[in-house]
N, C-alpha and C positions, 0 to 999 in steps of 0.2 A: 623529400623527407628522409630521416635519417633511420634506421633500422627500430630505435625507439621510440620516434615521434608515428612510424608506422603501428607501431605495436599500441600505442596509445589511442592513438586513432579508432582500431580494430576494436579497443575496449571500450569506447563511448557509445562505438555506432550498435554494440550488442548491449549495450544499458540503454541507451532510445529503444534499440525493437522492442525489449523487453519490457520498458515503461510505458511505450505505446499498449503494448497487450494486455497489458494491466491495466492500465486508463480505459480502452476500448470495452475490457471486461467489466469493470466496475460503470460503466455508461448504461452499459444492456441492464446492470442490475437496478441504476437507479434513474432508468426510463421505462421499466417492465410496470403494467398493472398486477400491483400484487394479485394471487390466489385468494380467493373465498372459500378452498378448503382443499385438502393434503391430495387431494385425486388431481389435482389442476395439473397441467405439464409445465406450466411457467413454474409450480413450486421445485419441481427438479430439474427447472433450466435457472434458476436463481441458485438453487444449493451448491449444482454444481460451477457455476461462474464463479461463485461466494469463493470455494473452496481451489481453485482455481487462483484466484485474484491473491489471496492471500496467503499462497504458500510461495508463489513466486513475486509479489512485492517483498518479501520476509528476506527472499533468496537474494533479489537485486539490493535490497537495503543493505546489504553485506555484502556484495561487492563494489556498490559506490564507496560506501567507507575504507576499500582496500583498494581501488583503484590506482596504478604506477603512471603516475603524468597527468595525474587528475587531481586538483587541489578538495582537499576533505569538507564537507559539507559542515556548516556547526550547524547546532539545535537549540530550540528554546528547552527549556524545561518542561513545561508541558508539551511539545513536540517529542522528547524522551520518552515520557509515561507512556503517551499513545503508543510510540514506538513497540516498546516494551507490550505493551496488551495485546500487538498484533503479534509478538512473536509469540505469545503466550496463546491465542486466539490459533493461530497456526498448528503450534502443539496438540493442540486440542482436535481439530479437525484433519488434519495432515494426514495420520494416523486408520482412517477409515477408509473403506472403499469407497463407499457415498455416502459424503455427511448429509444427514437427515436435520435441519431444523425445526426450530420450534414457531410452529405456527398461531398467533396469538389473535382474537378480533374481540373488542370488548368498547366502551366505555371509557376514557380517562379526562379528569380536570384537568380542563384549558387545553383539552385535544378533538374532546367529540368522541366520535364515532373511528375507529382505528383496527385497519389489520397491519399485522405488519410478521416477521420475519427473525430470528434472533436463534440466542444461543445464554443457554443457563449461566447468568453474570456470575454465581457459588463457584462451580466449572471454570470460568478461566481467572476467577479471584486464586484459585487451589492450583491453576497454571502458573500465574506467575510469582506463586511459591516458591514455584520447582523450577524455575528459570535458568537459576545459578545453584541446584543442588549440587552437581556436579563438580564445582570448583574446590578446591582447599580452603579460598580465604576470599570473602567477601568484602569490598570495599564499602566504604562509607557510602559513597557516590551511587555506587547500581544496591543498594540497602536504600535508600532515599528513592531512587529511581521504581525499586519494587512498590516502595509506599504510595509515590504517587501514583503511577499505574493502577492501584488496588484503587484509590480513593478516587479517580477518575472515572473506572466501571463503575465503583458505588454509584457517582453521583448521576449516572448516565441511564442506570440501571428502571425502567418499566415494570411493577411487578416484578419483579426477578430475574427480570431478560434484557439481554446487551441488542440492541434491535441495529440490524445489519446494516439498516439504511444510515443512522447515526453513527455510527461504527466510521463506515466509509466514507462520507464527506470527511468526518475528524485525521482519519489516515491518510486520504488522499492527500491533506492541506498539510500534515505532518512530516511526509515520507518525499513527496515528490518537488514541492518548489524553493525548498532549500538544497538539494542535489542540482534543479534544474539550474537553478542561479550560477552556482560553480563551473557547471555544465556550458552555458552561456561563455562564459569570461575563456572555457579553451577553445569554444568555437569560430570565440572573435579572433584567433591567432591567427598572422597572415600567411603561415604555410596550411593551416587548417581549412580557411581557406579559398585557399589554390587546390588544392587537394577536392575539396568540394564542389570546383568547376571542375574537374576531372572527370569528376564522378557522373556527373548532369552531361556531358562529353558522351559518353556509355550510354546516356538513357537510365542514368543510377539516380537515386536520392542520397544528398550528400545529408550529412548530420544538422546542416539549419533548417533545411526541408522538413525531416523528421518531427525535430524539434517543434516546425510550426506548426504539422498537422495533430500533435499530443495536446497544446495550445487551442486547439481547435473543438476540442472534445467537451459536450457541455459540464460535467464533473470538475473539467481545470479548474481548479482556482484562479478569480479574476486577480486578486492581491495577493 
């Protein structure tokens, strides 16, 4: 391999560990029996996984899209908005030592009897406000993109609360198998590999391995 197709290389197999960790984390959150109330220890082994999952999907999400030798992922439109809410969701909790959620058990039409987990939908509606304050000039494109994103927590929104679990299936299916697909198409290259048997040569896991153990994880998206 050539000095770049190495360095390329080097940048995929650290977007799988990375994806892996993330998938692995959001697994534990949504095979965990939720809490029946804030003293539980799974409420702060979920906060913290929550918080975890989501500042470093937010981080890989931005370097799949910069990746050198890596063809660019496209998105739907609604895969955007999502996009968009987790960085804004991110913002939101990134920012604290341990993010504390909101712990909710009640009653709802065509749900039953429900606890579940979340974060004040007002809070990251007022997040992805502030998304692009910083910029000079706001495109049409991410002006649309904030609208759907707003209109998406609306529509998702429990009582007033963005609930963790529905959050993460929507991101997981948003953020990772349009990356993984592009993912796939460098993997198939025949010095990639060769490269791969090299690595299994070591006693290493080459990047299809990886690939198929993140694949393996019940959270994956089957479609």
């Amino acid at each position: 391999m050539t000095r770049n197709e190495v360095e390329s290389y080097q940048t995929v197999l650290n977007i799988l560990t990375v994806t892996e960790r993330c998938i692995r984390t959001a697994n534990n959150i949504l095979t965990s029996d939720y809490p029946k109330h804030a003293l539980s220890e799974v409420y702060l082994d979920i906060a913290s996984w929550f918080q975890s999952y989501i500042i470093n999907a937010d981080t890989l999400a931005q370097q799949i899209d910069g990746a050198r030798g890596v063809p660019t992922p496209s998105y739907t439109r609604q895969q955007k908005a999502v996009r968009l809410a987790g960085k804004a969701i991110r913002n939101v909790v990134a920012h604290e030592g341990l993010w504390i959620p909101t712990l909710k058990s009640g009653v709802h039409a065509g749900l039953g009897q429900l606890t579940y987990l979340g974060i004040s939908s007002d809070k990251v509606i007022s997040s992805i406000d502030k998304v692009y304050e910083k910029r000079c000039h706001i495109s049409d494109a991410d002006s649309q993109r904030q609208v759907d994103a707003k209109r998406y927590i609306e529509d998702k929104a429990l009582s007033s609360i963005t609930r963790i679990d529905r959050f993460l299936v929507d991101h997981i299916a948003a953020v990772f198998p349009p990356a993984i697909g592009k993912l796939e198409d460098y993997i198939s290259k025949p010095s990639v590999v060769e490269n791969d048997t090299y690595q299994r040569s070591l006693n290493l896991l080459g990047l299809a391995d990886i690939l198929k153990r993140i694949k393996s994880y019940n959270c994956y998206p089957t479609k």
